[in-house]
N, C-alpha and C positions, 0 to 999 in steps of 0.2 A: 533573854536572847530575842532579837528581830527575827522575826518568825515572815517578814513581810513577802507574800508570792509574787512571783515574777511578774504574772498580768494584774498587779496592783498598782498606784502612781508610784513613784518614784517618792522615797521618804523627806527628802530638803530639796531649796532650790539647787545646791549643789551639784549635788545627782540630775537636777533637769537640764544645767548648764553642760555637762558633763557630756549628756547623752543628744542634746541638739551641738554641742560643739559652740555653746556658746550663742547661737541665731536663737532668737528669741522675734519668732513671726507677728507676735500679738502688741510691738512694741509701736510700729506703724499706723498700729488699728485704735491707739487707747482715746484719740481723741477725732474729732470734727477736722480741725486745722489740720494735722496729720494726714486720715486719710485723704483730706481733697490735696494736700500736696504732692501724695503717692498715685494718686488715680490716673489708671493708666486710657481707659476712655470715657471722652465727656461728648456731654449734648449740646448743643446749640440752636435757636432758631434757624441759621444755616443749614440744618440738617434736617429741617422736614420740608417737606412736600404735601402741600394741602387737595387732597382729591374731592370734586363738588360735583353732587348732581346737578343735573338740570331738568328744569318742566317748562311746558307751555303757560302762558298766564301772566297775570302780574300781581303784584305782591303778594307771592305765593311761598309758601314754604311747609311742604308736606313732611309729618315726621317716615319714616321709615322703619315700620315695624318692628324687623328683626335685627336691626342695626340701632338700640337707644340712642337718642342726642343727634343720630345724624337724620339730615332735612334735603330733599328733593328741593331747590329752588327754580324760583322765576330768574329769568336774565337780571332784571330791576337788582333785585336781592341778589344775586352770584356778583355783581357788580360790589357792591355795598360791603359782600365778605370779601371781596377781593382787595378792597381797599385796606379792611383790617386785616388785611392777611401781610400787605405791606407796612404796614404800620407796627405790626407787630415784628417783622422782621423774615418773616419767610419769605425766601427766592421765590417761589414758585408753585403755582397753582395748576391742579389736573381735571381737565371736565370730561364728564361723561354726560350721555343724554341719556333721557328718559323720551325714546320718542314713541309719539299715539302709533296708538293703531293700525288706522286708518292707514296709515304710511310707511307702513312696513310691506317689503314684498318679497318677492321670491331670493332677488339678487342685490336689495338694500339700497334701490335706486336714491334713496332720500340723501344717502351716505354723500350722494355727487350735488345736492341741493347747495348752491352758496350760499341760500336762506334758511339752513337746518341750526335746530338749535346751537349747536358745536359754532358756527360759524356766527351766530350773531353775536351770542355769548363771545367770541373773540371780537368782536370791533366794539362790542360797547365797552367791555375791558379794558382794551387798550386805547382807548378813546379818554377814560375816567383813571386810571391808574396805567400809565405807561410805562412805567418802571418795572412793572412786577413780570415774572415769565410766565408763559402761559404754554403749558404742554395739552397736545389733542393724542388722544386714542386713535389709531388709523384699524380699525378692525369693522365687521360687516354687522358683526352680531346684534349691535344695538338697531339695525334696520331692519334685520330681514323679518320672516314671515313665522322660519323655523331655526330661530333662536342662534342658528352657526355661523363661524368668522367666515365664513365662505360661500361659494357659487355651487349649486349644487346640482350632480346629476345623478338620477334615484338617492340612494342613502351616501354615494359617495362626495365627498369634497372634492373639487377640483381643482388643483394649486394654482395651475400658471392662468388660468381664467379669472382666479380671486385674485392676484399676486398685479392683474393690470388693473382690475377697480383700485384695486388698495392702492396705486400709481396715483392716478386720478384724485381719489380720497384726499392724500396727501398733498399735491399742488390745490385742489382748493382750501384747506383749512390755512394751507400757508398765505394764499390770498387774503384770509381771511384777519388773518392777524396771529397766526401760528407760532411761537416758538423754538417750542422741540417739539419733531414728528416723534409719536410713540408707537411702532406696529405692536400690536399683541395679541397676532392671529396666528403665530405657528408658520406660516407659510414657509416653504424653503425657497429661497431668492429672493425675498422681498424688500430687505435692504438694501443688499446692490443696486434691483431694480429702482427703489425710492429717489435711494444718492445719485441714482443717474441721472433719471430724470430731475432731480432739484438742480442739477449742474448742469443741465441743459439748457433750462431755464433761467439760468445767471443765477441762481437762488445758493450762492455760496457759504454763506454764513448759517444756514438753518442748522440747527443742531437735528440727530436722529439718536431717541433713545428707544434703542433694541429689548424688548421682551425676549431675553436672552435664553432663560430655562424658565419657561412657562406650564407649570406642570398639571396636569388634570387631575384637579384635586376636588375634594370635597369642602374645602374650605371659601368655597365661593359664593354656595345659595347667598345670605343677605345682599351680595351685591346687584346678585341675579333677582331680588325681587326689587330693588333701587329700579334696575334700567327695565324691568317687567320682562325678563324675557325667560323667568325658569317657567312658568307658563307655557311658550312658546315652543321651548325647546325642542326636540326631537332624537331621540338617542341620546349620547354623550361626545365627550368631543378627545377619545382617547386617539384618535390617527389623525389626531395631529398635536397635542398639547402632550407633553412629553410623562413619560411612565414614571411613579414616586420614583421605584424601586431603583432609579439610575441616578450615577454621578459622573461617571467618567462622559457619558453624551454631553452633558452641561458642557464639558470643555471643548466637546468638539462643535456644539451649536454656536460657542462664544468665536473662538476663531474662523468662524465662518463669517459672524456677523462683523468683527472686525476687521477681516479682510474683505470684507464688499463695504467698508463705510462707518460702521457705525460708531459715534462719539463717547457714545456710553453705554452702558449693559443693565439689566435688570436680573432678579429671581425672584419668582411669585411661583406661590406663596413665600409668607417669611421665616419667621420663625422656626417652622417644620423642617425648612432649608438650609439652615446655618452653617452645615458644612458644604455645600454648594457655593454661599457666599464667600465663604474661607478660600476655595477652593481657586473661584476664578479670579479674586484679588488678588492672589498669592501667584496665580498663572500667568497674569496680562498686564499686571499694574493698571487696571482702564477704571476709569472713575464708576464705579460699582454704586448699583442702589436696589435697596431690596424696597419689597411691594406687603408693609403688614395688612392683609386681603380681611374682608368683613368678615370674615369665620372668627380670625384672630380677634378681631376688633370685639366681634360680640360676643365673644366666652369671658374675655373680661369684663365688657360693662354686665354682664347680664352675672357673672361670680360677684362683683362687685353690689351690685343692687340687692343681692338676696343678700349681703352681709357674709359671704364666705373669703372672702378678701378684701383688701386694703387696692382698695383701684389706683388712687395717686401712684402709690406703689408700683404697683404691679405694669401698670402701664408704661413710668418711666425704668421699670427695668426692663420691661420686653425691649426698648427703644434704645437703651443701654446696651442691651445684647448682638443688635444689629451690627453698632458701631463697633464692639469689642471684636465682632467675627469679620470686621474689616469696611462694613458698606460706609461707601461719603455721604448715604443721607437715604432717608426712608418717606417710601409714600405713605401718609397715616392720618388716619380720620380722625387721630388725637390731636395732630399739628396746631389748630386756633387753642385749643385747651395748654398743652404740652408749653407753647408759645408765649400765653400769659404767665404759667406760672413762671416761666425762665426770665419774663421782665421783670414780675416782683419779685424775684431772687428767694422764691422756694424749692427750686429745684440747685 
């Protein structure tokens, strides 16, 4: 007698057809061909977004510590990747600076420089490569003295006094050869404000992409030592960069921004976020993009280099994941890497 117990497999295929009713899930998966004709989200070089330091200097390209593979460039060189970054196929390039010292101050005056790196970094760009987008960071942080998106008076932030630099900020990088303005200082009004003034201006065509849920994470140092301001810092920057622990705010920051202007949304960090991005794609239908932040970037490369994972891997699944939870395209320091392998058809 079959003696066989109930939390045993099932004794023939019979029995397994029986009790799935016939669906047989593994049938999809047996091959290569198969799964890619079943795959419900794919990558494209359309879908990254290359974010590049920048430094003073010329032919410079500083590695950065705590972020393997990525390099602080000179203008000269940020030119040069920007060219392979079209050629490669990516839309779109994100600069941040790395700016001295020297020129940082209390209220980020360098921010309003038409000659700051952000700003030359766009005319040689699009002087050498005009095709390609070029998105600017509209936040204080990379100027000031004490490391925050903002004006500050004793420990407090002050919104509507940063909310008109960051005006400013933005009509000159657009002079500059700007793109898409990206604010991601938290500020409340600073969209509307932005779109205003760009409409004031005749500047109708500028795109604005909204740091939409920006949250105060811990997943930032590596970038904070890229532009050198976790040094600088002073406190943290939780009143105003938004609490993990919240989701439902995400929706109400997003409709905010969309109702003052804004063309597209963000959530940074990524990964950590996924139901965030779900969240406000599913809410707005608004071309969504998540921001994979140096935290993410260097737990992989840096799992990857001790040998505890499969980086290729690893990296095109995080990237995978983005897409699957809805985002039309991710900012990611893998993009030039991510980019090649999708031309030689290993991805």
């Amino acid at each position: 007698m079959n003696m066989q117990s109930r939390d045993n497999a099932p004794a023939n295929t019979a029995d397994v057809s029986r009790i799935t009713g016939g669906r047989r899930m593994r049938r999809n998966r047996r091959s290569d061909w198969s799964r890619r004709m079943v795959r419900e989200a794919r990558l494209s070089a359309n879908d990254l977004i290359w974010p590049i330091f920048l430094t003073e200097g010329a032919n410079v390209r500083e590695p950065v510590a705590s972020m393997p593979g990525v390099e602080r460039f000179s203008i000269d060189v940020a030119v040069k990747n920007a060219a392979e970054a079209a050629e490669l196929g990516i839309p779109a390039i994100a600069l941040f600076p790395n700016t001295p010292p020297g020129l940082r101050d209390e209220v980020g005056s360098e921010s309003l420089n038409p000659k700051n790196l952000v700003c030359q970094a766009c005319r040689a760009i699009k002087e050498a490569v005009p095709d390609i987008g070029i998105i600017t960071d509209v936040a204080l942080d990379p100027y000031t003295s004490h490391g925050h998106d903002g004006v500050m008076a004793g420990a407090r932030i002050l919104n509507d006094e940063t909310v008109a630099r960051l005006v400013e900020q933005a009509l000159v990088q657009v002079e500059a050869g700007a793109d898409i303005i990206a604010p991601s200082d938290m500020m409340d009004g600073r969209i509307g404000a932005i779109r205003e003034a760009l409409e004031d201006a005749g500047l109708l065509d500028i795109q604005v992409m909204a740091y939409t849920a920006k949250y105060a994470s811990a997943f930032y140092g590596p970038f904070r030592d890229a532009i050198a301001t976790n040094a600088t810092l002073i406190g943290d920057k939780r009143t105003y960069q938004m609490d993990p622990a919240n989701g439902a705010e995400a929706l109400m920051e997003a409709e905010l921004d969309i109702a003052e202007g804004a063309d597209m949304i963000m959530v940074k960090p990524g990964m950590p976020y996924l139901d965030i991005i779900w969240r406000l794609k599913d809410a707005f239908s608004m071309p969504t993009f998540a921001y994979q932040v140096s935290g993410e970037y260097a737990m992989i490369q840096g799992a990857a280099q001790n040998g505890w994972i499969d980086g290729d891997r690893a990296m095109v699944e995080s990237l995978l994941a983005f897409r699957r939870a809805g985002a039309d395209g991710v900012l990611t320091y893998f993009a030039p890497r991510v980019a090649r392998m999708l031309k030689d058809g290993l991805i």
